[in-house]
VOBA-1610 file (N, C-alpha, C; in pm, whole numbers, padded with zeros to 5 digits, always signed):
BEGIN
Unk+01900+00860+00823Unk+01824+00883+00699Unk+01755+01019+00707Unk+01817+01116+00626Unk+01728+01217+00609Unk+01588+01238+00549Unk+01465+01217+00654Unk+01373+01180+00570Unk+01317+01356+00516Unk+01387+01451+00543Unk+01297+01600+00528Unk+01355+01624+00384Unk+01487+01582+00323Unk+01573+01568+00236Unk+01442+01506+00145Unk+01449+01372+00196Unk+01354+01275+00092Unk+01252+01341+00017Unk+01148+01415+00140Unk+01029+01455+00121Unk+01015+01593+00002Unk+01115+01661+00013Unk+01152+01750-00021Unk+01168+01726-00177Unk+01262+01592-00213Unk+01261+01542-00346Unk+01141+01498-00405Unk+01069+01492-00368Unk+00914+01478-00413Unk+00876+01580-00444Unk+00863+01647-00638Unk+00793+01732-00687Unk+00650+01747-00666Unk+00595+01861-00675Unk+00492+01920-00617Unk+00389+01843-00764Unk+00216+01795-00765Unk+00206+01761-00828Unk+00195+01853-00934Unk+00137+01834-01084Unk+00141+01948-01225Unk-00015+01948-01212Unk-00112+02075-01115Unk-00189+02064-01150Unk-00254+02107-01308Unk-00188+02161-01359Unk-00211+02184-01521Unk-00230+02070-01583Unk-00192+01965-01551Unk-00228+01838-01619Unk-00340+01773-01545Unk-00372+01785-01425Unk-00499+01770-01341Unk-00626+01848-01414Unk-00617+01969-01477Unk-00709+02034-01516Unk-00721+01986-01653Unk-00612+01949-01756Unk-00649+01906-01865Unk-00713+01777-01871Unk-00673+01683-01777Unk-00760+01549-01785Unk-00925+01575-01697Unk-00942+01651-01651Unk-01076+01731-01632Unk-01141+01735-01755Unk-01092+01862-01817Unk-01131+01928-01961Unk-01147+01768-02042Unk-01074+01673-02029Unk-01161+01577-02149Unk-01224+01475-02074Unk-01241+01475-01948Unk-01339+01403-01834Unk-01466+01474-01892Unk-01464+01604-01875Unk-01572+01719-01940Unk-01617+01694-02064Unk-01568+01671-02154Unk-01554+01709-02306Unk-01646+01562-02333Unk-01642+01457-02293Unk-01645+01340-02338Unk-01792+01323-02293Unk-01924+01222-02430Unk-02029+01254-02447Unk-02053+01126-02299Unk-02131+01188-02225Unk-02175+01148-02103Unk-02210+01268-01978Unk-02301+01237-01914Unk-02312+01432-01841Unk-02197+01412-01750Unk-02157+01548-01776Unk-02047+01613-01655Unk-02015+01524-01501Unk-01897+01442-01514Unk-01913+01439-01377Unk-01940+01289-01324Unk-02027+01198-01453Unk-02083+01084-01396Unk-02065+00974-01330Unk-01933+00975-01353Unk-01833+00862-01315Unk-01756+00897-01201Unk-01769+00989-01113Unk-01756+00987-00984Unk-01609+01046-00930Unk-01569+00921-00876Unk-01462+00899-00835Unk-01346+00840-00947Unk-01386+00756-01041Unk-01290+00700-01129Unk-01246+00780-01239Unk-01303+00929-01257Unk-01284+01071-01249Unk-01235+01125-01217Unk-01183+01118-01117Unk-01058+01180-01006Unk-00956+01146-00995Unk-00964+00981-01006Unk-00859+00899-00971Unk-00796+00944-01125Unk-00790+00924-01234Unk-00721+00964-01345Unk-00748+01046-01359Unk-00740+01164-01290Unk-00728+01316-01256Unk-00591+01268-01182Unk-00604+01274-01060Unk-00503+01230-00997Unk-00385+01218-01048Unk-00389+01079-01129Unk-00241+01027-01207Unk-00191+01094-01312Unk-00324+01193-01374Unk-00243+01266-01486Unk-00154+01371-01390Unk-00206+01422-01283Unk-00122+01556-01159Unk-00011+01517-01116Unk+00019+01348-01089Unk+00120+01286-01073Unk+00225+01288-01190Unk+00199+01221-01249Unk+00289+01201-01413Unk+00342+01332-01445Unk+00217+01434-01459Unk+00282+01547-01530Unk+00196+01514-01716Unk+00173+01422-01705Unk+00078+01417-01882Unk-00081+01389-01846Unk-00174+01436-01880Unk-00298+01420-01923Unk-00356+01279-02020Unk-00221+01209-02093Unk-00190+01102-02140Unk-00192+00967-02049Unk-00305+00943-02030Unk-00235+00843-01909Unk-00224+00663-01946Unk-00132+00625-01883Unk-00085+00496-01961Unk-00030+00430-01822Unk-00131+00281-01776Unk-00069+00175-01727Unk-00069+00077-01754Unk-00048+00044-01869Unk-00043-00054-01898Unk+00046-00151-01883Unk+00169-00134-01861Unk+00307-00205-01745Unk+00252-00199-01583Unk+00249-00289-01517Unk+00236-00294-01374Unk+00295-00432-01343Unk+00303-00388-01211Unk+00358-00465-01110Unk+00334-00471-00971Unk+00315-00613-00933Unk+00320-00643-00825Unk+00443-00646-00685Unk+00462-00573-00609Unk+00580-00635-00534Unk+00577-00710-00402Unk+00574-00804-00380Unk+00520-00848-00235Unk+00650-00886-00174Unk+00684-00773-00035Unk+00746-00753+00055Unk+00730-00878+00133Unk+00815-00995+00178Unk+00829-01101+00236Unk+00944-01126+00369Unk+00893-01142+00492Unk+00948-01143+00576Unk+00902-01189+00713Unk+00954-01225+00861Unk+00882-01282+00939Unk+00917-01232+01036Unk+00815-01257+01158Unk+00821-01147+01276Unk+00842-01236+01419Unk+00884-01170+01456Unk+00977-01251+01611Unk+00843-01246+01702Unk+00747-01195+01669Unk+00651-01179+01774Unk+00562-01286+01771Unk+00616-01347+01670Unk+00487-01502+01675Unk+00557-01574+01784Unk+00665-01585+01813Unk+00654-01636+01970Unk+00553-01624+02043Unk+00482-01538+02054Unk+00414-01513+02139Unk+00296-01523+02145Unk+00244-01632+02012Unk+00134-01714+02023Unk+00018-01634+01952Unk+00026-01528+01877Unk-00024-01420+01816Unk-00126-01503+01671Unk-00077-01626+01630Unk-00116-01634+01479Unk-00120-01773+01481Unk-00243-01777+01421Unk-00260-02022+01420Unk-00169-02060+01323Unk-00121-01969+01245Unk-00030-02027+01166Unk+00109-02035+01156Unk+00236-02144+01146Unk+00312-02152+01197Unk+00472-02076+01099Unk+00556-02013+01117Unk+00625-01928+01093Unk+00649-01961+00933Unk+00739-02066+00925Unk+00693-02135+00779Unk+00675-02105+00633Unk+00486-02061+00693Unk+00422-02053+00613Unk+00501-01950+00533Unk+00541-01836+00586Unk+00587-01695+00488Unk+00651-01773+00403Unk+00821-01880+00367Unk+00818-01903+00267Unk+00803-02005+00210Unk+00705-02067+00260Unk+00582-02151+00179Unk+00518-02073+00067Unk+00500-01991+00106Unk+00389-01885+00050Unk+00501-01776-00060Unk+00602-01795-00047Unk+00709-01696-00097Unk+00723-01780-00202Unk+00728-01904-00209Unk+00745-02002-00296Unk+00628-02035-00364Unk+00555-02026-00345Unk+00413-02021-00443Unk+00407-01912-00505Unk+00422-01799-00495Unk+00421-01672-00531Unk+00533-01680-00661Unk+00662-01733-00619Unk+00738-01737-00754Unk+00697-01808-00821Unk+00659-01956-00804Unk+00550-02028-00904Unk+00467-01971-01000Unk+00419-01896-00886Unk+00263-01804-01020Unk+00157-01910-00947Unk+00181-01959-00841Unk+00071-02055-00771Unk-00009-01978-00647Unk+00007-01837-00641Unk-00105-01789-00479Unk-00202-01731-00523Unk-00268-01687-00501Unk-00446-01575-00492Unk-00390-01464-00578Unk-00289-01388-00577Unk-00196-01296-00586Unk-00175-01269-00754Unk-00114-01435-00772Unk-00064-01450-00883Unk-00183-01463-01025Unk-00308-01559-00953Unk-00397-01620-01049Unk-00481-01418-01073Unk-00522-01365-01016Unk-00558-01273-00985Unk-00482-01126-01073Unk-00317-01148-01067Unk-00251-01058-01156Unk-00240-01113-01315Unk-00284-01226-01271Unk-00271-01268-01471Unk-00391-01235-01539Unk-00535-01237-01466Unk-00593-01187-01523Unk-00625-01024-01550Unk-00533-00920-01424Unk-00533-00807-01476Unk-00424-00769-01553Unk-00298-00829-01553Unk-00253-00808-01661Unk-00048-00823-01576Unk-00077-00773-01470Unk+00040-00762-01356Unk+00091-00870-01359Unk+00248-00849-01345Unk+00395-00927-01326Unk+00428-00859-01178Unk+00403-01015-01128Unk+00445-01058-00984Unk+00582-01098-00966Unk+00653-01014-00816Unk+00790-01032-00795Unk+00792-01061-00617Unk+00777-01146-00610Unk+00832-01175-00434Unk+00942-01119-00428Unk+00960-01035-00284Unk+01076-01003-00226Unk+01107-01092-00092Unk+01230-01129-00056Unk+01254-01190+00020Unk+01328-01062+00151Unk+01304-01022+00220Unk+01312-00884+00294Unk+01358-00837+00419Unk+01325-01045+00443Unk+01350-01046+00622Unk+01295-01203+00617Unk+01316-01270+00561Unk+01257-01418+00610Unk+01356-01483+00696Unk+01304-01551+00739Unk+01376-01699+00846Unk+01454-01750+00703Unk+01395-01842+00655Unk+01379-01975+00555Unk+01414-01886+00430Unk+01518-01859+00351Unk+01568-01861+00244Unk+01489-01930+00099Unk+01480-01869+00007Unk+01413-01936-00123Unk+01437-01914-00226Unk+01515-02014-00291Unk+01630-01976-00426Unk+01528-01918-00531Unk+01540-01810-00586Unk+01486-01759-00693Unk+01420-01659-00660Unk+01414-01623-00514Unk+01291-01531-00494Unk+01414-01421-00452Unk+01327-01302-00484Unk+01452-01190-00509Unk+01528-01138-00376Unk+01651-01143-00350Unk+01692-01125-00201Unk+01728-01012-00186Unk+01707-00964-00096Unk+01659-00788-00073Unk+01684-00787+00100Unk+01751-00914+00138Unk+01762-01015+00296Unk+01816-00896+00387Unk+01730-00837+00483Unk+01780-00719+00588Unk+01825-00836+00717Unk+01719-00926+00769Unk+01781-01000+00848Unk+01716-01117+00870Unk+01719-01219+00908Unk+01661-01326+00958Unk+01490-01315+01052Unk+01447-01215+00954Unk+01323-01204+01053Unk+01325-01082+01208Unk+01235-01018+01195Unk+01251-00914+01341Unk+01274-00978+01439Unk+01289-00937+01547Unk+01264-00953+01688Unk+01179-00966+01768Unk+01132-01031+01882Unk+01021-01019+01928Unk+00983-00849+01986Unk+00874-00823+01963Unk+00867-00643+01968Unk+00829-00660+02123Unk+00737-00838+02195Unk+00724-00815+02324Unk+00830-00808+02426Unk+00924-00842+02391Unk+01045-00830+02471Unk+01147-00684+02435Unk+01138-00625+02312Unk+01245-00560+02301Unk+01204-00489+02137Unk+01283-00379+02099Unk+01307-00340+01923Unk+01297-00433+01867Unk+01204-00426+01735Unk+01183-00499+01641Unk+01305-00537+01568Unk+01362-00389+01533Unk+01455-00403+01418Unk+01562-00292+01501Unk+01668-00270+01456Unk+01767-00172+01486Unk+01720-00068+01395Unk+01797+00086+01410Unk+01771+00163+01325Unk+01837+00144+01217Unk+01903+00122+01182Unk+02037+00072+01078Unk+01892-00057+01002Unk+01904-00163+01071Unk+01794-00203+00981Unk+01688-00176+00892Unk+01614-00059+00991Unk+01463-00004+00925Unk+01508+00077+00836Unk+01594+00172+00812Unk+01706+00204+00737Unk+01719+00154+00592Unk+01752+00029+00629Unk+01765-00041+00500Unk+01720-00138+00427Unk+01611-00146+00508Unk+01443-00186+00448Unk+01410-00073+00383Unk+01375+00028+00451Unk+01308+00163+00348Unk+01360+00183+00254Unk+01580+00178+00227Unk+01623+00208+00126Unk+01584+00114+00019Unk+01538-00014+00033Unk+01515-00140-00028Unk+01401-00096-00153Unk+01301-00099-00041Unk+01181+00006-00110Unk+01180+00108-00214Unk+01306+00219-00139Unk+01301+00306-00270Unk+01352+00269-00396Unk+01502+00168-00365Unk+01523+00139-00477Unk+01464+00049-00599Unk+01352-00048-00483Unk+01265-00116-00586Unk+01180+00002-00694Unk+01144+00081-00642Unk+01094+00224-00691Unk+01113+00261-00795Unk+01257+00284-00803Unk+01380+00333-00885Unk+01366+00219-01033Unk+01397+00100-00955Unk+01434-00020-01090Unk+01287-00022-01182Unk+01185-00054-01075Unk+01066-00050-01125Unk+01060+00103-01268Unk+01062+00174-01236Unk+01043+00323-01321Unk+01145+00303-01431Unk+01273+00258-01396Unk+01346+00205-01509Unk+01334+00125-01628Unk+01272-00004-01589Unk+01184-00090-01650Unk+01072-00076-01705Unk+01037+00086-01675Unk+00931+00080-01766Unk+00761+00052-01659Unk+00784+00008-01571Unk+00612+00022-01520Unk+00583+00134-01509Unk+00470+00147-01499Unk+00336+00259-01506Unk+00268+00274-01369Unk+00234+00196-01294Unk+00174+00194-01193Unk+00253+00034-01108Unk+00251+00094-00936Unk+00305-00024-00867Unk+00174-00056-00782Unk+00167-00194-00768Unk+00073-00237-00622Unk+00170-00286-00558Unk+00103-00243-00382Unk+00186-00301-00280Unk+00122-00459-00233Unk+00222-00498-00204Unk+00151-00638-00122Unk+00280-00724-00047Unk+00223-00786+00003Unk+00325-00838+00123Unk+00317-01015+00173Unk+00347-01065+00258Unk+00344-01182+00286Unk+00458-01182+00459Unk+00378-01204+00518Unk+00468-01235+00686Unk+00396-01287+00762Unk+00358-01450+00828Unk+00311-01437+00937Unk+00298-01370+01089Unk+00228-01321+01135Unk+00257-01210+01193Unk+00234-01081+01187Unk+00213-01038+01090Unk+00223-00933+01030Unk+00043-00808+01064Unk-00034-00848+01087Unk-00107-00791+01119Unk-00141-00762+01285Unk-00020-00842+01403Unk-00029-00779+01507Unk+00122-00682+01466Unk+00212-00677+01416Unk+00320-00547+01420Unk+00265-00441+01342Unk+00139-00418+01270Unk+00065-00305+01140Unk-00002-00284+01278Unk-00096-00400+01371Unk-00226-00325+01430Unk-00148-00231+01574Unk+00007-00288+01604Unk+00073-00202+01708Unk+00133-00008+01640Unk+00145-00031+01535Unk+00193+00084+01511Unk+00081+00167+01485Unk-00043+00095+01440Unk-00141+00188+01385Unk-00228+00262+01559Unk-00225+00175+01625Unk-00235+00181+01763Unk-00173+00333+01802Unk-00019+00354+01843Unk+00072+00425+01845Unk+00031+00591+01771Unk+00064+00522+01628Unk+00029+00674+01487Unk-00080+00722+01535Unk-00187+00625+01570Unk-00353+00730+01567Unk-00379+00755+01719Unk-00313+00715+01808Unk-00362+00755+01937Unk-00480+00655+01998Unk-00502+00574+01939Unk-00640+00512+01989Unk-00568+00386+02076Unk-00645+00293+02166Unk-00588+00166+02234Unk-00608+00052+02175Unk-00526-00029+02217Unk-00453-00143+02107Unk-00613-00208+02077Unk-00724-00242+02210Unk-00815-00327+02137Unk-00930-00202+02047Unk-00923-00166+02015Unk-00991-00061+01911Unk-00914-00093+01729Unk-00791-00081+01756Unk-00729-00110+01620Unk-00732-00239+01569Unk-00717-00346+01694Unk-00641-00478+01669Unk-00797-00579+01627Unk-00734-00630+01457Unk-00851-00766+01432Unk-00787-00885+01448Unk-00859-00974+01356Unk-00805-01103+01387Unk-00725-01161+01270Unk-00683-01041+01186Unk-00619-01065+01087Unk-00677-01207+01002Unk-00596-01320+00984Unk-00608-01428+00926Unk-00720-01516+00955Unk-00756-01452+01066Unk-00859-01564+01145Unk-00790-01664+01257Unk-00848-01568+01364Unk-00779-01636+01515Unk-00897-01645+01604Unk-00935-01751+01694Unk-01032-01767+01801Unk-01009-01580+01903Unk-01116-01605+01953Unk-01115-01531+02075Unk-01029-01520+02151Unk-01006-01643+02222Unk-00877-01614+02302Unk-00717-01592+02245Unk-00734-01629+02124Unk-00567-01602+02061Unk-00598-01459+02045Unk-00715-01389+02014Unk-00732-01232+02002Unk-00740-01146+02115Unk-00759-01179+02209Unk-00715-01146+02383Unk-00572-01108+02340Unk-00531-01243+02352Unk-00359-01234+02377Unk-00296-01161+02272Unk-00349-01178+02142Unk-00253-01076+02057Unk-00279-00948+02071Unk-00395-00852+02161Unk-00401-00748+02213Unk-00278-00742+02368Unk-00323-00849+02466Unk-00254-00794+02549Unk-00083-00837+02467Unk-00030-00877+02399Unk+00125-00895+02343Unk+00111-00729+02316Unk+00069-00676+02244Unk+00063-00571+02191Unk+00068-00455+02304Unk-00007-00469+02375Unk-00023-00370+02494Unk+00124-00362+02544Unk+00182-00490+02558Unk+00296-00506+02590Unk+00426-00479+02556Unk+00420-00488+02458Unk+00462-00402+02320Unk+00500-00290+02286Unk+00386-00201+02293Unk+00440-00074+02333Unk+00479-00033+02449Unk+00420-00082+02591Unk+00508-00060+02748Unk+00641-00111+02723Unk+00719-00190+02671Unk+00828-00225+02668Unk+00901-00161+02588Unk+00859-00119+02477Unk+00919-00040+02407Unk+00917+00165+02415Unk+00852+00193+02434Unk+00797+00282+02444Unk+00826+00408+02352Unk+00748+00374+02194Unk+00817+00447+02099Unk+00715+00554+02080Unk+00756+00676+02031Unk+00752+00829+02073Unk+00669+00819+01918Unk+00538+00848+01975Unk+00428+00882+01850Unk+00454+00987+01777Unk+00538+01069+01794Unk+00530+01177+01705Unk+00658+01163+01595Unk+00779+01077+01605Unk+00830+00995+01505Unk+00832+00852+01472Unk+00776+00863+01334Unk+00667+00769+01302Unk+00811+00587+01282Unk+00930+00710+01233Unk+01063+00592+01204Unk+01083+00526+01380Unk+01043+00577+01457Unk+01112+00511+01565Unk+00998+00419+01592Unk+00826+00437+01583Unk+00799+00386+01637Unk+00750+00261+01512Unk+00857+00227+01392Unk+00848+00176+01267Unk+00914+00069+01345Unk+01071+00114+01370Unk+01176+00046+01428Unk+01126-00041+01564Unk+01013+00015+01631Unk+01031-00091+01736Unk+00896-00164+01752Unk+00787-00140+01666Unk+00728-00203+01679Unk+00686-00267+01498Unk+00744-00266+01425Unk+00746-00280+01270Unk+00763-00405+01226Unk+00771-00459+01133Unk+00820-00615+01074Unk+00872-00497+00881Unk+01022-00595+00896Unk+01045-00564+00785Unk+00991-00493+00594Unk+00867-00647+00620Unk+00779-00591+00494Unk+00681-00458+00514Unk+00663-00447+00647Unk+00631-00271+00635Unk+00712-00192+00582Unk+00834-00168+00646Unk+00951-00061+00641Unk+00959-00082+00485Unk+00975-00192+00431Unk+01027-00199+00273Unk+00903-00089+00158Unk+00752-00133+00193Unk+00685-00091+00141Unk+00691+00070+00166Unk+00722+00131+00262Unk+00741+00254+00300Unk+00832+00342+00215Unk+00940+00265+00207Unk+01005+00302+00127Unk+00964+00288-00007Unk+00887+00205-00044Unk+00834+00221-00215Unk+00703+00302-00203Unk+00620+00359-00089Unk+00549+00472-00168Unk+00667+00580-00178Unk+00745+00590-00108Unk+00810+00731-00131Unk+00877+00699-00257Unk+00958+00604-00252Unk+01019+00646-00415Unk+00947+00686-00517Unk+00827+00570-00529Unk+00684+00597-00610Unk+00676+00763-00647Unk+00641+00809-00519Unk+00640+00940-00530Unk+00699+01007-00589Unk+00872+00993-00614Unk+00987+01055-00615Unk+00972+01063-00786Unk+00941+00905-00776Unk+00973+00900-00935Unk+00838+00882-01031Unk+00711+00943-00953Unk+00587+00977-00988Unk+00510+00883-01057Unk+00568+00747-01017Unk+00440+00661-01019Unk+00357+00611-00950Unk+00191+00594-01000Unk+00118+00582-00895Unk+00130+00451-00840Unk+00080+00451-00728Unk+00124+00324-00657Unk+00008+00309-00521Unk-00057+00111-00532Unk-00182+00170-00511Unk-00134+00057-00340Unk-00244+00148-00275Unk-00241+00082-00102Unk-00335-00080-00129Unk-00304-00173-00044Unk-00310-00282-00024Unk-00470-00279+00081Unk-00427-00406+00176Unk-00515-00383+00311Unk-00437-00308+00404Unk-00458-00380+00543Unk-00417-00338+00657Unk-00274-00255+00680Unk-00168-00408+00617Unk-00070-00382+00637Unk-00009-00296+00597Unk-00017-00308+00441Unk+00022-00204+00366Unk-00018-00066+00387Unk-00167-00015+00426Unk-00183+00067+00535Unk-00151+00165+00579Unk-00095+00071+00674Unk+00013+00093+00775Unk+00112+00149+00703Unk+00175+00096+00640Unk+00289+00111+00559Unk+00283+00240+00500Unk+00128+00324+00432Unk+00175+00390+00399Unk+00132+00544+00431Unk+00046+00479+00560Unk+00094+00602+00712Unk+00210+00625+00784Unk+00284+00544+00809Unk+00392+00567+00779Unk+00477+00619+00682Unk+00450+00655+00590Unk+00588+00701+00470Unk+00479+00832+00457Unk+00338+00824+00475Unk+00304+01011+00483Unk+00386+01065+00627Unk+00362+00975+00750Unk+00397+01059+00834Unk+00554+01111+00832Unk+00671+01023+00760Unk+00805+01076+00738Unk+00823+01113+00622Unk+00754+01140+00566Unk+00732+01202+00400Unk+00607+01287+00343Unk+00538+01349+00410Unk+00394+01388+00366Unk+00320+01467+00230Unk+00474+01477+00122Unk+00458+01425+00017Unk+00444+01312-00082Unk+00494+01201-00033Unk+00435+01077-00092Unk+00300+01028-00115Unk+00210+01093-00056Unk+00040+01095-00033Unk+00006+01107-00123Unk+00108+01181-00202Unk+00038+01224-00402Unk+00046+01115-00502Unk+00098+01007-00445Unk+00100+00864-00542Unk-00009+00790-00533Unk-00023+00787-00395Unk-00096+00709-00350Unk-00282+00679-00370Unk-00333+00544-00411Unk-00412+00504-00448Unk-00462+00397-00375Unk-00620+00419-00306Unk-00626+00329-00214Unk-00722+00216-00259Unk-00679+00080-00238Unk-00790+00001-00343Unk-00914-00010-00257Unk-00887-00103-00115Unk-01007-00145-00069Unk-00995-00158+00088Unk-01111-00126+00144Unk-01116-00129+00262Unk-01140-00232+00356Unk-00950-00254+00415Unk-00969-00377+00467Unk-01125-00430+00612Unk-01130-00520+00634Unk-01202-00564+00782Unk-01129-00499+00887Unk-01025-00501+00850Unk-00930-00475+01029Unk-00975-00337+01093Unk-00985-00302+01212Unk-01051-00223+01241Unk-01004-00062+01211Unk-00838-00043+01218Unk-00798+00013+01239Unk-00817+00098+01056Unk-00825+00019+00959Unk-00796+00058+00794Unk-00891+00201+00790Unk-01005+00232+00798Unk-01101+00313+00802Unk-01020+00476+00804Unk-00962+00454+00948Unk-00940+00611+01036Unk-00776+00634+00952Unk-00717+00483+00946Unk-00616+00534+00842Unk-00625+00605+00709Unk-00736+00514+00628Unk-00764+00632+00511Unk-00777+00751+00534Unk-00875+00797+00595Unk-00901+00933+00696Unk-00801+01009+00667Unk-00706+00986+00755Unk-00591+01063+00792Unk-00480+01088+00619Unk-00507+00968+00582Unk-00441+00995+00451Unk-00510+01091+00349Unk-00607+01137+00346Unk-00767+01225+00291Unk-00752+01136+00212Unk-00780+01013+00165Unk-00831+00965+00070Unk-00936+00828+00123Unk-01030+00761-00009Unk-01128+00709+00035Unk-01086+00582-00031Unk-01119+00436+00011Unk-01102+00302-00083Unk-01238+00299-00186Unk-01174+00235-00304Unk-01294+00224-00407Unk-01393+00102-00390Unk-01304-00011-00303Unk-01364-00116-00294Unk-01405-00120-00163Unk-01517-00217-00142Unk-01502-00254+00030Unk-01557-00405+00002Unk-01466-00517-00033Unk-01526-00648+00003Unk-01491-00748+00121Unk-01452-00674+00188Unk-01477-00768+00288Unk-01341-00864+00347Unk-01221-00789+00237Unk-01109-00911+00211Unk-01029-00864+00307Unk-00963-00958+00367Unk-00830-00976+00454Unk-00695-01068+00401Unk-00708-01088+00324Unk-00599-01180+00253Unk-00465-01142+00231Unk-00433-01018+00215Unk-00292-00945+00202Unk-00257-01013+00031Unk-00071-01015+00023Unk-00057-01019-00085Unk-00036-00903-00205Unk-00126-00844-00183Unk-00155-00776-00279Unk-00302-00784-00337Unk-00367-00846-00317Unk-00463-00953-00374Unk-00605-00792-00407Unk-00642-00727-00280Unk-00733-00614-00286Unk-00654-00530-00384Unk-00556-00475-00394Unk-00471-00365-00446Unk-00509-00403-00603Unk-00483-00515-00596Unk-00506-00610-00787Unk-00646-00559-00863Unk-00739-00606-00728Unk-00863-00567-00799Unk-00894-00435-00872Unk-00821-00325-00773Unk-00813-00168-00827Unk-00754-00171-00957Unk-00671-00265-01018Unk-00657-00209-01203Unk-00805-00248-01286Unk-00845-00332-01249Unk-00920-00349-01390Unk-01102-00221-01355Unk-01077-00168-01250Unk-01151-00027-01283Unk-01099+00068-01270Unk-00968+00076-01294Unk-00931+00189-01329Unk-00874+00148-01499Unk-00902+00061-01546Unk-00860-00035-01690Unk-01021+00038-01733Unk-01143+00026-01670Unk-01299+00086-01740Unk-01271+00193-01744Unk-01237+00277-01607Unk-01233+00443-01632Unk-01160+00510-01766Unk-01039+00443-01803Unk-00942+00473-01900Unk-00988+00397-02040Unk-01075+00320-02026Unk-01141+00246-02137Unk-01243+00360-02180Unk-01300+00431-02116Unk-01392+00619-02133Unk-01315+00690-02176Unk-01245+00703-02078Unk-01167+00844-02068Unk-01052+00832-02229Unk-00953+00741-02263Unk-00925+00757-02363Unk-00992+00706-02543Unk-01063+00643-02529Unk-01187+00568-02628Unk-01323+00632-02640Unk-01364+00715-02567Unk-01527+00777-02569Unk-01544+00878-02684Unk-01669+00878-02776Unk-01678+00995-02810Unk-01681+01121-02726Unk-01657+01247-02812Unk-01666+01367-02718Unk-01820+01438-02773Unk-01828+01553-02712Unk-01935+01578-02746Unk-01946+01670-02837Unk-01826+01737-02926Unk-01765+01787-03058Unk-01825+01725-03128Unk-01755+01548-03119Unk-01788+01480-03207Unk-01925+01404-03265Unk-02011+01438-03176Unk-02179+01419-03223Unk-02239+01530-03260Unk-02166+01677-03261Unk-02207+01791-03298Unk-02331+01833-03149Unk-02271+01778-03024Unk-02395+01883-02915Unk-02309+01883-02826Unk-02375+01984-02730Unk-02289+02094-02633Unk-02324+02030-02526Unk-02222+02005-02434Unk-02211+01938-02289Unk-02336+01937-02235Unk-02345+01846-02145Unk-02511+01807-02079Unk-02392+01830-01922Unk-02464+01933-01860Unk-02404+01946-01697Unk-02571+01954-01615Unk-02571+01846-01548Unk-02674+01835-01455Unk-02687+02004-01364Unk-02544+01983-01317Unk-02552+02091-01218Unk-02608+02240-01291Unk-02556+02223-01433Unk-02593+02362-01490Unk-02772+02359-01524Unk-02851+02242-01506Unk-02942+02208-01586Unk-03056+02243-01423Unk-02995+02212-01275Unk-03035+02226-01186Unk-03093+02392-01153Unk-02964+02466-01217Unk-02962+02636-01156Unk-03056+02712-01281
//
C-alpha cells in the first residue's frame, strides 16, 4: 500500500474559505471571538469542504466490529461473544450508540470487520475470523491490515456518495483497548504501564496482567516505531486498521470526521502517522479516561471539546460532539449580524488597546 501516494491525494485545505467563515464568525452580533473554540471548529470544516456554507446535517455512524486473539490471555472480564452480542444490538437500534444517535439525528451502521461469530444483516466487510494473539505472534498479516484500511477508505468513499456530511468513528471488540493501549505505547515512546487503563473495567490484578501481556507483546513482536503500518500489523485488532482507513478517505474526500475515545485514538494516530494529511478532517470529541488519550491529542495539535469521564467506545463520546457543533451552526448560520441592527462590531481585544 502506497501510503505517500495516499497522503499526497489529500488536497491541501481552502484556507479562503477558513477566512470567510471567520468574516461571518466576525460579522455576527455577539463580541468578536466569544464562542471560542466552536469558532474554529466551523472554521475548520468550512477549510475542509472548500464552502464557508457549512451543512451536516446527513451523518453517520460507523462502528468497526471485530475480535482480538489476545483475550486469550485473560486481558478483559468479558467474554469474546460479547462483540457480536453487541453487533447485534447495534443493528437493532438497541446499544448506548444507537439511543444516543437518534436523538442527534445519526444513522448507525455496524461493520462486521473481523468477528469470530458472524451476524446476518450486519454489514460484512469480514478480513478474518478475529486477530491473532499479538502475545504469541502478528496480529494480522500485512495483506490483512491492508485490507482493513482499504475497507475504511472505501466506507469513506460510499459514505460521500450517499450524501453524508460529517462521519463519527466508533467501534466494538472485546479486547480492544489492550491492542490501542500496545500501539499507543510503541507510537509515543512511553512504557506500556503509563499508557495502559482498565478500559471496560478490570480489577487490579487483571490490570497487572494486561500490562505485563502487553510488555510481552511488543518483546515478541518487535515492531519498528517509526512505521506506524507495521507496528498496526502486529500489535493492532482489525477495527483499528478499518477506522484508519476512514480518517484518510474522510480526508480524501473532505469530510469531517470526528475521533471517538481511546481506540479510535489510536486509530487516528495512526492514519496521521501514515498519512499526515488526514489530520485536516479530523475532529476530536472527548477526552477519553485511558491514560494514554491526552498525549495523543497532543501530538495530533488538536484539543477534545468534551471531557466526561466516558470509556464506553461505540461511538457513543464522538455522538455527543454533533449536537454542539448543531448550537455553534445554530449562530453561525441563524444570528443576526451586526449590519443588521445598524452597529459596528464590539471586539474586546480592540476595546482593551
Amino acid at each position: 500500500m502506497d501510503f505517500l501516494k495516499l497522503n499526497q491525494s489529500i488536497a491541501p485545505i481552502d484556507e479562503s474559505s477558513a477566512r470567510e467563515a471567520g468574516r461571518r464568525w466576525d460579522s455576527i452580533a455577539k463580541p468578536v471571538g466569544s464562542l471560542g473554540r466552536l469558532e474554529s471548529a466551523v472554521s475548520s470544516i468550512a477549510a475542509l469542504t472548500g464552502s464557508a456554507r457549512i451543512d451536516i446535517d446527513k451523518r453517520v455512524v460507523a462502528v468497526m466490529c471485530a475480535d482480538n486473539g489476545v483475550l486469550a490471555e485473560g486481558v478483559a472480564s468479558t467474554p469474546q461473544d460479547i462483540t457480536a452480542v453487541m453487533a447485534e444490538f447495534i443493528l437493532a437500534g438497541n446499544s448506548c450508540v444507537c439511543k444516543m444517535a437518534q436523538y442527534a439525528n445519526a444513522d448507525v451502521f455496524p461493520i462486521d470487520i473481523g468477528m469470530v461469530r458472524r451476524v446476518e444483516g450486519v454489514e460484512d466487510r469480514h478480513v478474518a475470523n478475529g486477530t491473532k494473539n499479538i502475545a504469541v505472534g502478528s496480529a494480522m498479516t500485512r495483506e490483512e491490515g491492508e485490507a482493513a484500511i482499504m475497507t475504511g477508505i472505501d466506507l469513506a468513499d460510499r459514505y460521500k456518495a450517499a450524501g453524508y456530511k460529517i462521519v463519527i468513528t466508533g467501534e466494538m471488540g472485546i479486547g480492544n483497548t489492550t491492542t490501542s493501549s500496545a500501539i499507543a505505547a510503541v507510537l509515543l515512546g512511553r512504557s506500556v504501564k503509563e499508557v495502559t487503563g482498565r478500559g471496560a473495567g478490570i480489577s487490579d490484578d487483571m490490570l497487572m496482567n494486561k500490562i505485563r501481556v502487553i510488555e510481552r507483546a511488543i518483546e515478541v513482536n518487535k515492531p519498528d516505531p517509526t512505521d506506524a503500518f507495521d507496528v498496526l500489523c502486529k500489535l493492532g485488532g482489525f477495527d483499528i486498521a478499518g477506522m484508519v482507513g476512514l480518517y484518510i478517505g474522510c480526508a480524501i474526500n473532505r469530510i469531517p470526521i470526528i475521533i471517538d475515545g481511546i481506540i479510535s485514538s489510536v486509530a487516528a494516530l495512526v492514519a496521521y502517522r501514515l498519512c499526515p494529511n488526514s489530520v485536516c478532517a479530523m475532529l476530536a470529541s472527548h477526552e477519553s479516561v485511558e491514560p494514554a488519550a491526552c498525549d495523543i491529542l497532543k501530538e495530533l495539535g488538536t484539543e477534545a471539546f468534551l471531557n466526561c469521564e466516558m470509556r464506553l467506545g461505540e461511538g457513543t463520546g464522538a455522538v455527543c460532539m454533533l449536537p454542539v457543533l448543531d448550537m455553534a451552526l445554530a449562530v453561525y448560520n441563524n444570528m443576526s449580524t451586526y449590519d443588521d441592527i445598524g452597529l459596528e462590531a464590539f471586539d474586546p481585544d480592540k476595546e482593551e488597546n
